[in-house]
OpenMM code with the backbone's topology and positions (N, CA, C; nanometers):
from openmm import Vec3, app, unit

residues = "UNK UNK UNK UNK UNK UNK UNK UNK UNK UNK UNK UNK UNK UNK UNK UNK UNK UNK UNK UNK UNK UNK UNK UNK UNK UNK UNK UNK UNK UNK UNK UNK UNK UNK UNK UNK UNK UNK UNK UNK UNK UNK UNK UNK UNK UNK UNK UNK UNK UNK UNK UNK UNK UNK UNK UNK UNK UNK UNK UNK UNK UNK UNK UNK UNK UNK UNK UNK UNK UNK UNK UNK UNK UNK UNK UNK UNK UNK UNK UNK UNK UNK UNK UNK UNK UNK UNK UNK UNK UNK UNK UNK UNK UNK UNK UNK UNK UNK UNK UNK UNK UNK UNK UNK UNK UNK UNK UNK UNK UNK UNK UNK UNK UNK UNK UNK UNK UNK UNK UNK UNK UNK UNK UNK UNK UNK UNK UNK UNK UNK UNK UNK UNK UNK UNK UNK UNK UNK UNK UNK UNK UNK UNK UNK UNK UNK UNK UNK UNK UNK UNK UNK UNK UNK UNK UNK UNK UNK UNK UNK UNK".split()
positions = [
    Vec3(1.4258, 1.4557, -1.0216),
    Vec3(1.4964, 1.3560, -0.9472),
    Vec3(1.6447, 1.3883, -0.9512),
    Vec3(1.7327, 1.3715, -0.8277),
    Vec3(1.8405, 1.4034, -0.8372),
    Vec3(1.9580, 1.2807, -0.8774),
    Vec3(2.0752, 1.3297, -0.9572),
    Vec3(2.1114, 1.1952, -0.9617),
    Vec3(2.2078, 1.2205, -0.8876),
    Vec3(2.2825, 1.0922, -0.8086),
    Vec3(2.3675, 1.0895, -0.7309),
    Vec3(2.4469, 1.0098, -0.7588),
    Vec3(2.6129, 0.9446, -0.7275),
    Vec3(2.6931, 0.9039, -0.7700),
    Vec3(2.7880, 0.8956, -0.6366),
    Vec3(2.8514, 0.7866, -0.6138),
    Vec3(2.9018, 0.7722, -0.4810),
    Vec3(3.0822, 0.8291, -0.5003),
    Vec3(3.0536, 0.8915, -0.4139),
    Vec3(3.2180, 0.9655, -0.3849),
    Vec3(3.3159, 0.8681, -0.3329),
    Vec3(3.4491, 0.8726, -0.4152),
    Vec3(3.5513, 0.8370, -0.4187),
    Vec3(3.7014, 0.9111, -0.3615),
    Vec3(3.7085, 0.8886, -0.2462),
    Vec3(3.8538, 0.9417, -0.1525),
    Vec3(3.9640, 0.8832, -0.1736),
    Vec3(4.0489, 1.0246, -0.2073),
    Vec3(4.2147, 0.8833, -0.1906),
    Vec3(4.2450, 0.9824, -0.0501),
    Vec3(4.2988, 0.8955, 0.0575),
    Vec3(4.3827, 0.9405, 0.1280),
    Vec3(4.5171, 0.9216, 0.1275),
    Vec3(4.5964, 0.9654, 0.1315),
    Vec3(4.7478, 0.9155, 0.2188),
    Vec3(4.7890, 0.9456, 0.3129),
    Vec3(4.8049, 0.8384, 0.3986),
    Vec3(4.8763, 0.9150, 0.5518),
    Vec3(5.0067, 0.8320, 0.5374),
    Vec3(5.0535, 0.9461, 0.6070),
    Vec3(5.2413, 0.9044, 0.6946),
    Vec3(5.2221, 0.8435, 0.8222),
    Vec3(5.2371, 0.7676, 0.8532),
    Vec3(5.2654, 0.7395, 0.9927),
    Vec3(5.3982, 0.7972, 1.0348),
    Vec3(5.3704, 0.8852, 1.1522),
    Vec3(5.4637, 1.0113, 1.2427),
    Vec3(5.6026, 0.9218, 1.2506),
    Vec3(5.5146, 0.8464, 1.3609),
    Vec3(5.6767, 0.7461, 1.4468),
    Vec3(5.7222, 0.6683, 1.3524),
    Vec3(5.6721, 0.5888, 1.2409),
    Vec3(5.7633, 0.4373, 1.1619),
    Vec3(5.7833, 0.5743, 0.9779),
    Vec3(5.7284, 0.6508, 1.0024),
    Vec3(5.7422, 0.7279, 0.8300),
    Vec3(5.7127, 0.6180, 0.7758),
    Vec3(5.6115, 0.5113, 0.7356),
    Vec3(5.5277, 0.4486, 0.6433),
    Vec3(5.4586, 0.4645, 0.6055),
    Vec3(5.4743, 0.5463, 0.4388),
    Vec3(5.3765, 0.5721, 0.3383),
    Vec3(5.2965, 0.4750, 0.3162),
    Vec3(5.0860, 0.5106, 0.3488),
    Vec3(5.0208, 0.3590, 0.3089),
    Vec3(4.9180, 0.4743, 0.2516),
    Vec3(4.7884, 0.4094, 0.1761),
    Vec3(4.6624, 0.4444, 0.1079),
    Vec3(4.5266, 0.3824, 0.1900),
    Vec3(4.4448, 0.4527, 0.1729),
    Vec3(4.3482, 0.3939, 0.1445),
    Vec3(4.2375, 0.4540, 0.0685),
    Vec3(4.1522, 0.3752, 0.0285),
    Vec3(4.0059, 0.3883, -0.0919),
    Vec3(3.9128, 0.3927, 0.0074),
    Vec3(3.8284, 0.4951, -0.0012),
    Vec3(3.6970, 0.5437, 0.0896),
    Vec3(3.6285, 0.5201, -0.0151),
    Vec3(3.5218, 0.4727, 0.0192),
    Vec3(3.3808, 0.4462, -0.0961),
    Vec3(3.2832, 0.5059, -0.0069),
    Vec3(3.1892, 0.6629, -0.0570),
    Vec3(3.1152, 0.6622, 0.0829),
    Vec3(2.9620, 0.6884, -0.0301),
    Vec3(2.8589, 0.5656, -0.0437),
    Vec3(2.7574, 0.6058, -0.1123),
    Vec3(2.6162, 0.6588, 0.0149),
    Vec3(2.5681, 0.7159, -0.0632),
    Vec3(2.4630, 0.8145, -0.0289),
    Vec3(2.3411, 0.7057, -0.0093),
    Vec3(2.2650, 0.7741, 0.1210),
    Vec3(2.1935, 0.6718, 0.1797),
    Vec3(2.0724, 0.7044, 0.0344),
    Vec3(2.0173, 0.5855, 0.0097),
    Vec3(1.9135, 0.5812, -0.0297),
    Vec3(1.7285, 0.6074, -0.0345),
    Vec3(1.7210, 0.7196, -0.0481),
    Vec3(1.5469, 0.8090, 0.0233),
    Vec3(1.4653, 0.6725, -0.0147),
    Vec3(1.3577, 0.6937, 0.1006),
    Vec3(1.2533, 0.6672, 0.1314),
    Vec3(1.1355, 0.7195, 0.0202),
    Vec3(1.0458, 0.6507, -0.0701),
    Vec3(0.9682, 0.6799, -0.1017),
    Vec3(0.8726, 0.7315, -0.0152),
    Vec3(0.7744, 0.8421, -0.0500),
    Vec3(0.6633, 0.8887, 0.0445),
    Vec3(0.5633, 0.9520, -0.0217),
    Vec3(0.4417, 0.9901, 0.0190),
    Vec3(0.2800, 1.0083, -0.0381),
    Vec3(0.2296, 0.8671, -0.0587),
    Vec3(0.2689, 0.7557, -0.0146),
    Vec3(0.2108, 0.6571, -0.0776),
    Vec3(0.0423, 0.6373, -0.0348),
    Vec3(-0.0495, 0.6170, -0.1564),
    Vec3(-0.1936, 0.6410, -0.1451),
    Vec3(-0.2299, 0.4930, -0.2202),
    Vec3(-0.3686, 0.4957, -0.1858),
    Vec3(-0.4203, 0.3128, -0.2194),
    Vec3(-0.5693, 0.3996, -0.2848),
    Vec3(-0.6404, 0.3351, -0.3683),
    Vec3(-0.7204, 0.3351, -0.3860),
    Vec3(-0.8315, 0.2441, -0.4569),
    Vec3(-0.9502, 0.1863, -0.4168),
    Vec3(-1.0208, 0.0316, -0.4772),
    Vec3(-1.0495, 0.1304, -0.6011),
    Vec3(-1.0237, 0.0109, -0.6753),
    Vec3(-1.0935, -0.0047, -0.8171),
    Vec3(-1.2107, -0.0936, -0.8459),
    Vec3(-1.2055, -0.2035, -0.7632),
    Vec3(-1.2891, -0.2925, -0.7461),
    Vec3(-1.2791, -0.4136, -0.6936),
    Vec3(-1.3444, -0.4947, -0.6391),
    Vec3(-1.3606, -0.6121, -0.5427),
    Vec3(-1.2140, -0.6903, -0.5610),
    Vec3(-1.1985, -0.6782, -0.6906),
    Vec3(-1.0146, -0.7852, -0.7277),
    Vec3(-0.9299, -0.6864, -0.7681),
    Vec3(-0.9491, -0.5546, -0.7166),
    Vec3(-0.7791, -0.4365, -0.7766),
    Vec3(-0.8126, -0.3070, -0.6527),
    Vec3(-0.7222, -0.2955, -0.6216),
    Vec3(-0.6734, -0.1576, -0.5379),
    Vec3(-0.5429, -0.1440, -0.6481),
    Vec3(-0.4983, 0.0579, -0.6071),
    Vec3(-0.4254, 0.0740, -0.7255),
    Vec3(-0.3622, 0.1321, -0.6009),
    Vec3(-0.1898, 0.1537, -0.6407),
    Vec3(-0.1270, 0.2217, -0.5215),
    Vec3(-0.0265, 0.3277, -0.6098),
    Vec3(-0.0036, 0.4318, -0.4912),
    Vec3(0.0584, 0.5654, -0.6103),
    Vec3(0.1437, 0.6513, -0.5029),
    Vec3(0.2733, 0.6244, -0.5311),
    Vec3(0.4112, 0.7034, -0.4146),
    Vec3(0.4969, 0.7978, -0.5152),
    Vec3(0.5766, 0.9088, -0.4335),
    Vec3(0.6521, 0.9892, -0.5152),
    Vec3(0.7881, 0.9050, -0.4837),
    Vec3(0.8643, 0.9028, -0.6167),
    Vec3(1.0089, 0.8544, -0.6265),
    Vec3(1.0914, 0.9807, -0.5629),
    Vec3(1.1577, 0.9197, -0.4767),
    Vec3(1.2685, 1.0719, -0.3698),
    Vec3(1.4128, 1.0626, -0.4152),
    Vec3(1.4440, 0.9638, -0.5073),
    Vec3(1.5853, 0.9184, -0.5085),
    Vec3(1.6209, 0.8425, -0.6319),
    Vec3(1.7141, 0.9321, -0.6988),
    Vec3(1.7388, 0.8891, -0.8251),
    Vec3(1.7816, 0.8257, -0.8717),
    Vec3(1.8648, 0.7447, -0.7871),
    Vec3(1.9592, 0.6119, -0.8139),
    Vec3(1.9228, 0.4733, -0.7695),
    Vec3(1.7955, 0.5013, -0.7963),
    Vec3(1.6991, 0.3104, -0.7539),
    Vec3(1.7228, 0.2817, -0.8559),
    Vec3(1.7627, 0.1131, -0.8709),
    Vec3(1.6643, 0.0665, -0.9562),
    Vec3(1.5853, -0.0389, -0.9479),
    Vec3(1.4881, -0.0632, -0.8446),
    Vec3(1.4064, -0.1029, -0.8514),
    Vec3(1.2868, -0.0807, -0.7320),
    Vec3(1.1249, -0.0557, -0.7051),
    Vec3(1.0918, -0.0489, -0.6237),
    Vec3(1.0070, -0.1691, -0.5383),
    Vec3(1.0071, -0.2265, -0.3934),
    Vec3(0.9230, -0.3389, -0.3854),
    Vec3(0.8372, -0.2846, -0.2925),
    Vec3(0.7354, -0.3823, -0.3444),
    Vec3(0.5876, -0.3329, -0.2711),
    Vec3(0.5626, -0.4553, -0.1669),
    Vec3(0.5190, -0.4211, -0.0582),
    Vec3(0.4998, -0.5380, 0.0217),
    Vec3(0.3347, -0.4819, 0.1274),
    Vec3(0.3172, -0.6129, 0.0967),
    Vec3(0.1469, -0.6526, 0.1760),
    Vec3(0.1303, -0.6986, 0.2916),
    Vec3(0.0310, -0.6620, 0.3880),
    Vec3(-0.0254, -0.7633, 0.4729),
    Vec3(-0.1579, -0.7759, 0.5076),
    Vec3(-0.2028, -0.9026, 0.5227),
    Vec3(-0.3758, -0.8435, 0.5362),
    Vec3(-0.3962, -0.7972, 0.7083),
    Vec3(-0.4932, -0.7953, 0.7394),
    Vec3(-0.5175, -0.7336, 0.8505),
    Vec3(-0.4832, -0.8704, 0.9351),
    Vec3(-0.4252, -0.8436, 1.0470),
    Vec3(-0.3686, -0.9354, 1.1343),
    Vec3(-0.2451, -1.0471, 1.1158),
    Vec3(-0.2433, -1.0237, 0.9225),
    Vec3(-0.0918, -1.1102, 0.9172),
    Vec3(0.0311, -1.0752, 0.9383),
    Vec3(0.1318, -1.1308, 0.8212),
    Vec3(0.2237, -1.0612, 0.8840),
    Vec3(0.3277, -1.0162, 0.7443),
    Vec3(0.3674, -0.9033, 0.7141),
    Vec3(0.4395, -0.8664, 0.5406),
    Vec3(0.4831, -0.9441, 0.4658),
    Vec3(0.4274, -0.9385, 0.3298),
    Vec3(0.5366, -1.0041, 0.2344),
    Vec3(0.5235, -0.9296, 0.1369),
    Vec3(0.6790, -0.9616, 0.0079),
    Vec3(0.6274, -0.8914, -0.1267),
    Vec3(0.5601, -0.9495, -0.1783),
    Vec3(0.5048, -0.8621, -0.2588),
    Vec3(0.3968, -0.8598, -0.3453),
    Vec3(0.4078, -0.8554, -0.5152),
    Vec3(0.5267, -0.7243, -0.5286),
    Vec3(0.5711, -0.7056, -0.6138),
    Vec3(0.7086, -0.6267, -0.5995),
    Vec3(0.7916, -0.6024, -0.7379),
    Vec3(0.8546, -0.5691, -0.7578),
    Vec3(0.8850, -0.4831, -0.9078),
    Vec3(0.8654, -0.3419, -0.9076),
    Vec3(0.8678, -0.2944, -0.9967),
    Vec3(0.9925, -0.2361, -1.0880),
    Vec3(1.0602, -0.2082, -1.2016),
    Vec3(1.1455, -0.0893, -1.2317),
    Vec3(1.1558, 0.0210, -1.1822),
    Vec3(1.3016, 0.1126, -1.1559),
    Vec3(1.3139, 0.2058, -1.1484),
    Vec3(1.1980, 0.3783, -1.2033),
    Vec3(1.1773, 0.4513, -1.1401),
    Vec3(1.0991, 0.5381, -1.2124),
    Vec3(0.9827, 0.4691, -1.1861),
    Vec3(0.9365, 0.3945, -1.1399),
    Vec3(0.7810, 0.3874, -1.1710),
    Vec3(0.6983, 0.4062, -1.0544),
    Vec3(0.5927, 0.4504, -1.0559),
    Vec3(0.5535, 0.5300, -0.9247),
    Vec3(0.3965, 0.5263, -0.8703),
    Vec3(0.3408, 0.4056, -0.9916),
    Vec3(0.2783, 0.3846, -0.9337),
    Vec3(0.2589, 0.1823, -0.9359),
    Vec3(0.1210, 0.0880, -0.8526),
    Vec3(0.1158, -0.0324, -0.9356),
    Vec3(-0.0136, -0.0673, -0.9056),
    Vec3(-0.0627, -0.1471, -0.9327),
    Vec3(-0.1938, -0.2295, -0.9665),
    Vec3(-0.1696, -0.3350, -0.9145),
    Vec3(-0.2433, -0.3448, -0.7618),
    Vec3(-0.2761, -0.4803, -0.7274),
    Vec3(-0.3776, -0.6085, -0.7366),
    Vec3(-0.3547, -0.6244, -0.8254),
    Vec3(-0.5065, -0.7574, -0.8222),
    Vec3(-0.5360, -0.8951, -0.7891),
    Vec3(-0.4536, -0.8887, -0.6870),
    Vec3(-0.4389, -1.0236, -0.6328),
    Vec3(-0.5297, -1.0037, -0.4983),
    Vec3(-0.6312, -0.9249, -0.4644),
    Vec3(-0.6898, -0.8913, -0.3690),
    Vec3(-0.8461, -0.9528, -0.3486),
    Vec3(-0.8717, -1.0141, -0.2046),
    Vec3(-0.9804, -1.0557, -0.1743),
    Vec3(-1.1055, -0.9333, -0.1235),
    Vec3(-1.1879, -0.9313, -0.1527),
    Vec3(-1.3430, -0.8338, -0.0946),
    Vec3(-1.3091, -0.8477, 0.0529),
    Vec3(-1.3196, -0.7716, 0.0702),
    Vec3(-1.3932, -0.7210, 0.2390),
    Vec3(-1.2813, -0.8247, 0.3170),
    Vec3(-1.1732, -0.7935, 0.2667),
    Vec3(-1.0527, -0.8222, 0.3320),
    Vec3(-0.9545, -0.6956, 0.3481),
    Vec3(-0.8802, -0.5963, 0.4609),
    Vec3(-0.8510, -0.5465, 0.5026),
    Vec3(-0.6652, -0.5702, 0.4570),
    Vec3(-0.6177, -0.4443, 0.4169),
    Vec3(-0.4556, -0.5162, 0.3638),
    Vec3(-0.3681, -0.3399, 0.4080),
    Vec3(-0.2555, -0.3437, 0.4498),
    Vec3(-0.1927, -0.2910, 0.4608),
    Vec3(-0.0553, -0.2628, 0.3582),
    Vec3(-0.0687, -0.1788, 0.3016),
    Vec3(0.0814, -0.1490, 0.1922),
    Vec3(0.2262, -0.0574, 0.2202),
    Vec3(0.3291, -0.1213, 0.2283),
    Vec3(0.3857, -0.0259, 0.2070),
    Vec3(0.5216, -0.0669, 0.0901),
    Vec3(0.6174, 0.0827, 0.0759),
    Vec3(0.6912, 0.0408, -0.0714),
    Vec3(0.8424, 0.1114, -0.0281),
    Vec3(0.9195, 0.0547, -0.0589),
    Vec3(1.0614, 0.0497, -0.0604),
    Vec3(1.1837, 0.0731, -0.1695),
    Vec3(1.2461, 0.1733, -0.1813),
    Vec3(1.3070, 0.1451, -0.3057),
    Vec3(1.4693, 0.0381, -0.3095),
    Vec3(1.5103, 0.0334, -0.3595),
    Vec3(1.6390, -0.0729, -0.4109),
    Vec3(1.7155, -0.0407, -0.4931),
    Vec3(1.8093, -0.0283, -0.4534),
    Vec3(1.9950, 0.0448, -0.5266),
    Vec3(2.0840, -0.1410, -0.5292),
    Vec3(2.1295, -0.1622, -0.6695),
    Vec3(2.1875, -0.2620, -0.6680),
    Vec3(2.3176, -0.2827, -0.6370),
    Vec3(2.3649, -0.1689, -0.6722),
    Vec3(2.5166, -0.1696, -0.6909),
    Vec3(2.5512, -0.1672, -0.5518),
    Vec3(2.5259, -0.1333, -0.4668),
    Vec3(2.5412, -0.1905, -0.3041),
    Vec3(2.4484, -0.2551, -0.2371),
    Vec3(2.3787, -0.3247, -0.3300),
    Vec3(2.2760, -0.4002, -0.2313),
    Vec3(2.2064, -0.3196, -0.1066),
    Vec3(2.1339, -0.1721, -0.1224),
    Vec3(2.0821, -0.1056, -0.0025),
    Vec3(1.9566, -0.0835, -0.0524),
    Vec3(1.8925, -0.1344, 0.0130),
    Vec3(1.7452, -0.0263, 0.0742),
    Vec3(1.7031, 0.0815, 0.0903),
    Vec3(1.6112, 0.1497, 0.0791),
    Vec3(1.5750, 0.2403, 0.1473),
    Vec3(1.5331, 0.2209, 0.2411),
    Vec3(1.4359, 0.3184, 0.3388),
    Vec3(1.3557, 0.3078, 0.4969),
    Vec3(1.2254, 0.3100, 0.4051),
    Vec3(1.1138, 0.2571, 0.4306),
    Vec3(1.0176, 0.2111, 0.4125),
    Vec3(0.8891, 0.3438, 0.3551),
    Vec3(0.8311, 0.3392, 0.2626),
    Vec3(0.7556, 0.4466, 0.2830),
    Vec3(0.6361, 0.4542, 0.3923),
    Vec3(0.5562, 0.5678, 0.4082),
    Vec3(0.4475, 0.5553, 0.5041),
    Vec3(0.3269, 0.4169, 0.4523),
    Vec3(0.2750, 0.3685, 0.5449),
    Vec3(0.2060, 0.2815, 0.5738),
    Vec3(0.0700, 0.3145, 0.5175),
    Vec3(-0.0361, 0.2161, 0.4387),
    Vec3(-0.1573, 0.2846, 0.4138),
    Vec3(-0.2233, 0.1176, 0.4508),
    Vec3(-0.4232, 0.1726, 0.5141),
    Vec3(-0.5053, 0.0768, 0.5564),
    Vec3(-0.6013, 0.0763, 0.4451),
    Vec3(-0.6447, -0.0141, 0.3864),
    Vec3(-0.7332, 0.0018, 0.3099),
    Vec3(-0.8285, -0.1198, 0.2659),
    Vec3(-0.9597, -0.0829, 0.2418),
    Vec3(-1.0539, -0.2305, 0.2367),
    Vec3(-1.1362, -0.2146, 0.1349),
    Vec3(-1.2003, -0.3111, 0.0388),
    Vec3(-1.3149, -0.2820, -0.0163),
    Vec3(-1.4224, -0.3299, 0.0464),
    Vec3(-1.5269, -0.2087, 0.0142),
    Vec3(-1.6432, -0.2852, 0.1063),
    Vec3(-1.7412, -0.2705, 0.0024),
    Vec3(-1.8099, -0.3603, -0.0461),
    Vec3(-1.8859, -0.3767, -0.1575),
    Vec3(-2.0749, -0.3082, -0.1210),
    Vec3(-2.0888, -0.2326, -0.2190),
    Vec3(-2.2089, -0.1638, -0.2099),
    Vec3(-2.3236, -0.1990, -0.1264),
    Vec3(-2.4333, -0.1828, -0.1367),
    Vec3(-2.5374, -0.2188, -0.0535),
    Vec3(-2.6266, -0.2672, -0.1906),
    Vec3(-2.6546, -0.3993, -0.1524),
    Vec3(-2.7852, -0.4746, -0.2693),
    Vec3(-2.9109, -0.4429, -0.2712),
    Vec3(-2.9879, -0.4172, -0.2541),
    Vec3(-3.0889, -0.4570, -0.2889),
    Vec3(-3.1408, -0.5593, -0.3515),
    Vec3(-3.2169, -0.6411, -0.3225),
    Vec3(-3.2567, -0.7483, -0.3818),
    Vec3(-3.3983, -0.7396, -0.4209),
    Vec3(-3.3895, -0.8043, -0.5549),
    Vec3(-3.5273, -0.7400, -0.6474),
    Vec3(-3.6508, -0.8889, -0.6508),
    Vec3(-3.7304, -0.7858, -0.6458),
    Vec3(-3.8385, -0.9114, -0.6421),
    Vec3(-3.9367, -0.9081, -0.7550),
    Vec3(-4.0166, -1.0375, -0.7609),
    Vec3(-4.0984, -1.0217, -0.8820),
    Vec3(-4.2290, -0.9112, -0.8694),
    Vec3(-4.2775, -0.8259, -0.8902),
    Vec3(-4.3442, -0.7297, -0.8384),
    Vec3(-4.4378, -0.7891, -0.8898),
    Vec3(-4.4699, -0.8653, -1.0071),
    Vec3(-4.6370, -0.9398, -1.0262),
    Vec3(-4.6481, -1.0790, -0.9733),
    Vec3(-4.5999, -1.0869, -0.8867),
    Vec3(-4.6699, -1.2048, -0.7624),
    Vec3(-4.6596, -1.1408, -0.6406),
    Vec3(-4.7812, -1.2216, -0.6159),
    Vec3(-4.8370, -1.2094, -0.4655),
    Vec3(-4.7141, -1.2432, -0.3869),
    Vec3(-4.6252, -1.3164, -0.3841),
    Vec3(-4.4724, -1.3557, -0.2783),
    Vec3(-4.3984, -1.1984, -0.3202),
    Vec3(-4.3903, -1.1450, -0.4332),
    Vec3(-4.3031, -1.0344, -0.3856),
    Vec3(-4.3858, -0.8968, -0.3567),
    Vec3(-4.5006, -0.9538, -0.3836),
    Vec3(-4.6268, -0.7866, -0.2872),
    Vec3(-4.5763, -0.8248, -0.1106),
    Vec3(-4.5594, -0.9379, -0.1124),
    Vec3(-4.5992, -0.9764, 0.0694),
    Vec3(-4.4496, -0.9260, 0.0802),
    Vec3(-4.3321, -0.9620, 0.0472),
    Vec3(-4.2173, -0.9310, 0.0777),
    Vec3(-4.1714, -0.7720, 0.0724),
    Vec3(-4.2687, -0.7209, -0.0307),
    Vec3(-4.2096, -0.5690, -0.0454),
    Vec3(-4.3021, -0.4947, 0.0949),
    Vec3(-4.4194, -0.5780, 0.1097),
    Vec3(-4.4948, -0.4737, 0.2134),
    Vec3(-4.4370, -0.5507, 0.3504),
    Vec3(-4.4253, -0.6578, 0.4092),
    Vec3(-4.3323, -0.7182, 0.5053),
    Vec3(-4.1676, -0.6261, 0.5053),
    Vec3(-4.1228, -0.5741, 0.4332),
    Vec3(-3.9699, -0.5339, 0.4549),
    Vec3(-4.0074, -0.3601, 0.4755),
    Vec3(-4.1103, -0.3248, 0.4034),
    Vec3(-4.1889, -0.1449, 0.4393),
    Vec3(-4.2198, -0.2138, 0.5683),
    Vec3(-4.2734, -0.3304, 0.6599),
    Vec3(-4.3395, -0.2599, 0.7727),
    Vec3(-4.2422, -0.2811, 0.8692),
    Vec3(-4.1328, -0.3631, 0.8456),
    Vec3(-4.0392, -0.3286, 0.9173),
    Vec3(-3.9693, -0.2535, 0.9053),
    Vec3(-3.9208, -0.1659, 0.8336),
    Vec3(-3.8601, -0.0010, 0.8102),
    Vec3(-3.9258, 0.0309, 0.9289),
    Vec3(-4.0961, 0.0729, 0.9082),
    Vec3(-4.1468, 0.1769, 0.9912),
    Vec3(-4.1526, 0.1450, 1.1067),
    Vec3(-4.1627, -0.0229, 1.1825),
    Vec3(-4.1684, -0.0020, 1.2866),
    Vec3(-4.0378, 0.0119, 1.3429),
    Vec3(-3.9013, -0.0359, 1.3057),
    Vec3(-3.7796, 0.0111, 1.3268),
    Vec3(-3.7677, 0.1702, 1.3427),
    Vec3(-3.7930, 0.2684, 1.2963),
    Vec3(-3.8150, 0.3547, 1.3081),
    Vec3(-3.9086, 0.4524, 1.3804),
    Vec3(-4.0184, 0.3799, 1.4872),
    Vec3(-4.1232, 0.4563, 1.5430),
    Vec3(-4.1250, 0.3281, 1.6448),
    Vec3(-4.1468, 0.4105, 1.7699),
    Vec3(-4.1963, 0.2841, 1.8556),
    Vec3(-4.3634, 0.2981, 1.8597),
    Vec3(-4.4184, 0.2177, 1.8647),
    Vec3(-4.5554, 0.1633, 1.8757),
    Vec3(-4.6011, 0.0775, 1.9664),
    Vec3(-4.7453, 0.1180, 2.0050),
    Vec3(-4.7946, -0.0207, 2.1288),
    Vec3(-4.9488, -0.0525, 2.0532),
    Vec3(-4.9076, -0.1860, 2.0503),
    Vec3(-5.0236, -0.2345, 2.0136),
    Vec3(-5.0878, -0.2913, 2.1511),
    Vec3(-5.2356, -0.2146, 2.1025),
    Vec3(-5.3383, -0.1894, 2.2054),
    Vec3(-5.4704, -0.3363, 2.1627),
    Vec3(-5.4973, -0.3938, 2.2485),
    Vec3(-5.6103, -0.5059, 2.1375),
    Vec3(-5.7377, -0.4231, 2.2357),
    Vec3(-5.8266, -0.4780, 2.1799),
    Vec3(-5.9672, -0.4098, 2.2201),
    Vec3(-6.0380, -0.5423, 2.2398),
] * unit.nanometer
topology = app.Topology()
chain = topology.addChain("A")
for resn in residues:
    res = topology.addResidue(resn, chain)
    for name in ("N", "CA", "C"):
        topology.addAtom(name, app.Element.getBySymbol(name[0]), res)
């Protein structure tokens, strides 16, 4: 990480026509990078984990901001300097959320530009649902859910005689 430090100008100018010696103080700080790689990944139904490279050495602090699918951003969090990745667990199942992360320089109150944007959802496994295999209700249900597999799968004409 690079560190940076905002440059300090003295000028003096003459003015030609009146010869009035004046000053001035240039303060010129360095724009603040954009975090980027930012990646999401579920952990499970209540945590997605999110993970960006720090570009700029003079944050100190980074904010993470959310939206679910069709809302509209807010933060979420707000982390320390250096830290690069966070743990969201404030998250609903098979709800759709958009992330992105920003860093923050205090000493001038600036921003960075936003990192890239990530879509991400949990979608919870496929069940199966178990039946009692020594009753007759889960023989009828296991051979009722086999005969619809097969006829989903094959067309058939039933012929009567």
């Amino acid at each position: 990480m690079k560190s940076r430090t905002p440059q300090i100008c003295l000028f003096t100018l003459m003015l030609i026509l009146t010869s009035v010696p004046f000053s001035y103080v240039l303060t010129f700080s360095e724009t603040l990078s954009a975090p980027s790689g930012l990646s999401a990944s579920t952990i499970s139904s209540s945590q997605i984990n999110l993970a960006w490279t720090d570009n700029s050495g003079d944050e100190n602090a980074f904010h993470i901001e959310r939206k679910p699918s069709g809302g509209s951003w807010s933060e979420i969090a707000s982390v320390s300097a250096n830290t690069v990745s966070y743990q969201d667990t404030s998250v609903s199942s098979s709800t759709t959320y958009y992330y992105r992360v920003r860093a923050y320089r205090s000493s001038d109150s600036q921003y960075s530009s936003y990192s890239n944007e990530v879509k991400i959802m949990w979608i919870p496994d496929f069940i199966v649902p178990e039946f009692p295999i020594g009753s007759i209700v889960g023989l009828t249900a296991c051979f009722a859910a086999f005969l619809l597999f097969i006829l989903k799968r094959k067309q058939y004409t039933i012929i009567s005689i």
